[in-house]
N, C-alpha and C positions, 0 to 999 in steps of 0.2 A: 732423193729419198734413199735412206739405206735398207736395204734387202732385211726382213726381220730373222732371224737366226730361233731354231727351234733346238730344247733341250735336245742334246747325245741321249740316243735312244729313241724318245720318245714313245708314241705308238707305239710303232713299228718294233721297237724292242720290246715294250711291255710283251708284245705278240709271241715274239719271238722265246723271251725268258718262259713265258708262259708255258707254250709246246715242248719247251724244253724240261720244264717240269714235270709234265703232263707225262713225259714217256717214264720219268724215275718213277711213278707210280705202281705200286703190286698193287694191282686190279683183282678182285675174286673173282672164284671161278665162276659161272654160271650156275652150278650145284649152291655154292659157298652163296653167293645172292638169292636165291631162291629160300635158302635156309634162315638165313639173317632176314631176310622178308617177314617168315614165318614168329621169329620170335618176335620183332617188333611186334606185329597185330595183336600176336596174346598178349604182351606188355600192355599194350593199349587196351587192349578190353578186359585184363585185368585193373590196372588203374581205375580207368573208366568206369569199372562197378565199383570200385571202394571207396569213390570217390561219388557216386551215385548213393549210397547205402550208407555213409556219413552224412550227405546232404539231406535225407530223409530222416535221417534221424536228429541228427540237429533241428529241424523242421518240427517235428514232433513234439521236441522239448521245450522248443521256443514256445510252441502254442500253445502246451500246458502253464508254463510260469505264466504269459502273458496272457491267458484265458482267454485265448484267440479261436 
């Protein structure tokens, strides 16, 4: 039986390419993520209401035409 031969690389490289990546990354600072934290959440709970307050009012409409 012959010995099976695994791709160059493989794993082991994946891993490797990987971590090598991983260091060319500019990471933020801890300010800088705390900050961009902050905006997400009001993005989200602004969406989240306009997208609440469309939904009720669509709701509304719907039930007047359909005399619901």
């Amino acid at each position: 039986m012959a010995k099976q031969r695994t791709k160059p690389g493989g794993i082991q490289g994946f891993y490797r390419e990987t971590s090598a990546e991983l260091k060319k990354v500019s990471w933020p600072t801890r300010p800088e993520a705390i900050n961009l934290t902050k905006v997400v959440l009001i993005v989200i709970l602004v969406v989240g209401a306009f997208l609440g307050i469309l939904d009720f009012l669509f709701s509304r409409m719907f039930g007047l035409i359909l005399g619901a």
